[in-house]
N, C-alpha and C positions, 0 to 999 in steps of 0.2 A: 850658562845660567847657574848650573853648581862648582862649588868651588871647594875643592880637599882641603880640608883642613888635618887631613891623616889621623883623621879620628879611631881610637883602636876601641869596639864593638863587639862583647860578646854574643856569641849565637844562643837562640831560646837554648838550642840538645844540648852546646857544651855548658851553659851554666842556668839551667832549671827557670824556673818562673817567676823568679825575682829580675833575670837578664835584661836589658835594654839593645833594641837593634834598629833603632831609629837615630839616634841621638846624632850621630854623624848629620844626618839632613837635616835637624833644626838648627846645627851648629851652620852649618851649609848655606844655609837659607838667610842668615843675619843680611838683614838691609836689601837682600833682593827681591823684585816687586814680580808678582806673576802675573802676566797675559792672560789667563783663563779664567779669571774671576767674573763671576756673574751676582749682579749684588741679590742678595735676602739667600743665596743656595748658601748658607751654612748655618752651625749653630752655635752661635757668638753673641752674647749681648750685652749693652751697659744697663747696671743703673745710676741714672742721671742723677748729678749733682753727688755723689758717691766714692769717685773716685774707685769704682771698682765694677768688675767685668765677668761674664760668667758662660765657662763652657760647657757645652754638650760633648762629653766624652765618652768614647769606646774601653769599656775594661779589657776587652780581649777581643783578637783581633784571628781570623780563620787562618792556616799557612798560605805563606805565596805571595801574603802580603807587602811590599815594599817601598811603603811611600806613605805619605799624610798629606790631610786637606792642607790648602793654603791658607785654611783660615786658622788651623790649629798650630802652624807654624808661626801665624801674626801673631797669635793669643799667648804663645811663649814669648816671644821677642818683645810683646810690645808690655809685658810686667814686669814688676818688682818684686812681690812678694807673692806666692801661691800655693793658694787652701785647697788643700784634698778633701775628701769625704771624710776617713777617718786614717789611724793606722795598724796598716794589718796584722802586724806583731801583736797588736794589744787584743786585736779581735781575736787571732787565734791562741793569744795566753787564756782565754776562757770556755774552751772546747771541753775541757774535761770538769765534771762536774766536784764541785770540792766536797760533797757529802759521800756520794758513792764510790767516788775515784775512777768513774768510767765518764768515756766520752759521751757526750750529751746530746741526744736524736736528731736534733736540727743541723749539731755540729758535723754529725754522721753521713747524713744530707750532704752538706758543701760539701766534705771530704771526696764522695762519692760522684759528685759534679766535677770538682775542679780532675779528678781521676779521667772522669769520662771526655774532658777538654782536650786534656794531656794525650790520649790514644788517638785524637782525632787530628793531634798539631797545632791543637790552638797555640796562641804567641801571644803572649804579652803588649798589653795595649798604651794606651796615653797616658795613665800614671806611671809606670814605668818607666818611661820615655823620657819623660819628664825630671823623672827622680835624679835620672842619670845625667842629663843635661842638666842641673843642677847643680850638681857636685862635680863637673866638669869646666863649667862656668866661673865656678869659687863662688857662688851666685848666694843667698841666705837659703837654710834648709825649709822646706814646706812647713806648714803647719795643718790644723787639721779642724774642721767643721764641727767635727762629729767625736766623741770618744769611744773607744772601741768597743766598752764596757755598755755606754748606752746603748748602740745593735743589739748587744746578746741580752740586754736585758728584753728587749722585745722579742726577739726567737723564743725568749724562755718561756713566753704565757703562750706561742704557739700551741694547740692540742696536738699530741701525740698521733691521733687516728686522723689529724691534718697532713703532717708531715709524713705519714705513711701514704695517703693518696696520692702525696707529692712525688713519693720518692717512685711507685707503681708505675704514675704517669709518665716520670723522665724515663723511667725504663722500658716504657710504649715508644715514647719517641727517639732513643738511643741512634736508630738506623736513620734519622732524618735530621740528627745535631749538627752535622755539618752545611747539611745546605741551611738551617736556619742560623747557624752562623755566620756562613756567608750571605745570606739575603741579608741578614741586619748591619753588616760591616757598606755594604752596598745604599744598603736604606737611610745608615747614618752617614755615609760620606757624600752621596746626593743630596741630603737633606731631604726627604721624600719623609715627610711628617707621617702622613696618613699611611704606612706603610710600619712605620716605626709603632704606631698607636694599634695598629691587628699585632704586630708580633710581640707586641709589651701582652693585649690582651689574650694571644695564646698562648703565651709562657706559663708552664705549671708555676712558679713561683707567683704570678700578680693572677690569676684564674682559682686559684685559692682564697678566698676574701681572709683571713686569718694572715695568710704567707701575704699579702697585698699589702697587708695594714701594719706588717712589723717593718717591710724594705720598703715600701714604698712611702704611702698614705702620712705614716707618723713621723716619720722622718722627714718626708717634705713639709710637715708643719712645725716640726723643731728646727728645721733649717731655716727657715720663713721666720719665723721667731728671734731667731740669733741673728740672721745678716738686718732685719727689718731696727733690730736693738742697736745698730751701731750706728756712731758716725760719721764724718769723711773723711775715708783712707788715707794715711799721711802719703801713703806710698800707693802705689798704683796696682792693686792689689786683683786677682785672676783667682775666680773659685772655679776649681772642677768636679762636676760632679758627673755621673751615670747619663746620658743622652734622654733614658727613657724617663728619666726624673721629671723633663724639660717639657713629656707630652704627655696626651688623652687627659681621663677627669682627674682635679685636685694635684695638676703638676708645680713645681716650685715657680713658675713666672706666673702662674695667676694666684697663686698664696702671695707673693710680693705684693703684688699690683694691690689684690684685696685689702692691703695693712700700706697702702699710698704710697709705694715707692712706682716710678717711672720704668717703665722697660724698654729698650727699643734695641735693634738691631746695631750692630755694628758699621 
């Protein structure tokens, strides 16, 4: 069923958390159809009359991982051109604040996350993966939903004494980061909605209504806004965004639907 195409794969340890270690299998996977499909377990979907398609993706992924849905391998094969969220270069050129020259509490925040990921093994998920099977493919580079600049400008009306509860809380649950990494890698590759919608709602960052309203809430309504302003993709065009984007209240498939766009499964 898979086939080497001697695809050469760095490891997360030997090249940090930009690496891709998938890419070999989507390369792999071109035009093979898999047996284990069960229709509606994924999250893939069109909107109709569009020309353009929309995943539910994993930004980070727990160790030991080694494999992808069969639907996230369709969802590369079967595009043309594909929108990320935003670019993370750009988001993290905005960390340090240009009045005081020090890093900026929110940005303090992610550092202190992405830290905490790193001790536990997390690995680089399906933008990554992607990035690299891109530029392996000769394929056009991604483009980008979001600019990086808009994110931080929402971190930045964050309250201070928000982001400190925030920061408290992940520090409560530091000894429990991995198994909720791994139940949500679980949650999103069964497609197990209702699973995904508890662990969105007890994540310190969306249990914050302030931290909810800068990643999540506004964003899905400036994304809803942009893909709703366009019109049909020349090219067959794949948006990936965040899995938890896709569920619970005010997620981006019912802002579409709200502003009359079609959604259905793949």
């Amino acid at each position: 069923m898979f086939r080497n195409l001697n695809v050469s794969v760095p490891s997360y340890a030997s090249a940090g958390a930009g690496a891709w270690i998938f890419a070999e299998q989507i390369l792999s996977l071109r035009g093979v159809e898999s047996a284990s499909r069960t229709r509606w377990s994924h999250m893939y979907y069109e909107i109709t009359g569009a020309n353009t398609r929309i995943l539910g993706a994993l930004h980070l992924f727990p160790p030991g991982v080694s494999s992808l849905p069969w639907w996230v391998i369709d969802a590369f094969n079967g595009s043309e051109l594909i929108e990320m969220e935003h670019d993370h270069a750009e988001f993290d050129a905005q960390f340090i604040d240009p009045n005081t020259k020090e890093i900026k509490p929110w940005a303090a925040l992610i550092i202190k996350m992405r830290q905490a990921f790193a001790e536990i093994g997390g690995q680089p998920g399906v933008e990554s993966i992607f990035a690299n099977a891109l530029q392996t493919n000769a394929r056009p580079p991604m483009t980008y939903l979001e600019t990086g600049k808009s994110v931080t400008d929402l971190l930045d009306a964050v309250p201070a004494q928000d982001l400190a509860s925030v920061e408290l809380a992940m520090t409560e649950a530091r000894p429990t980061m991995l198994d909720t990494l791994t139940a949500t890698h679980s949650a999103w590759e069964g497609c197990d909605y209702a699973a995904l919608v508890d662990l969105q709602a007890g994540s310190p960052l969306a249990s914050m209504p302030s931290l909810r309203q800068a990643f999540f809430d506004a964003r899905n309504e400036n994304w809803a806004n942009t893909i709703a302003a366009r019109g049909v993709s020349a090219k067959r065009q794949l948006l990936v965004v965040g899995a938890l984007h896709l569920v619970g209240p005010n997620n981006l498939l019912d802002r579409l639907v709200r502003r009359g766009l079609a959604i259905t499964h793949i």
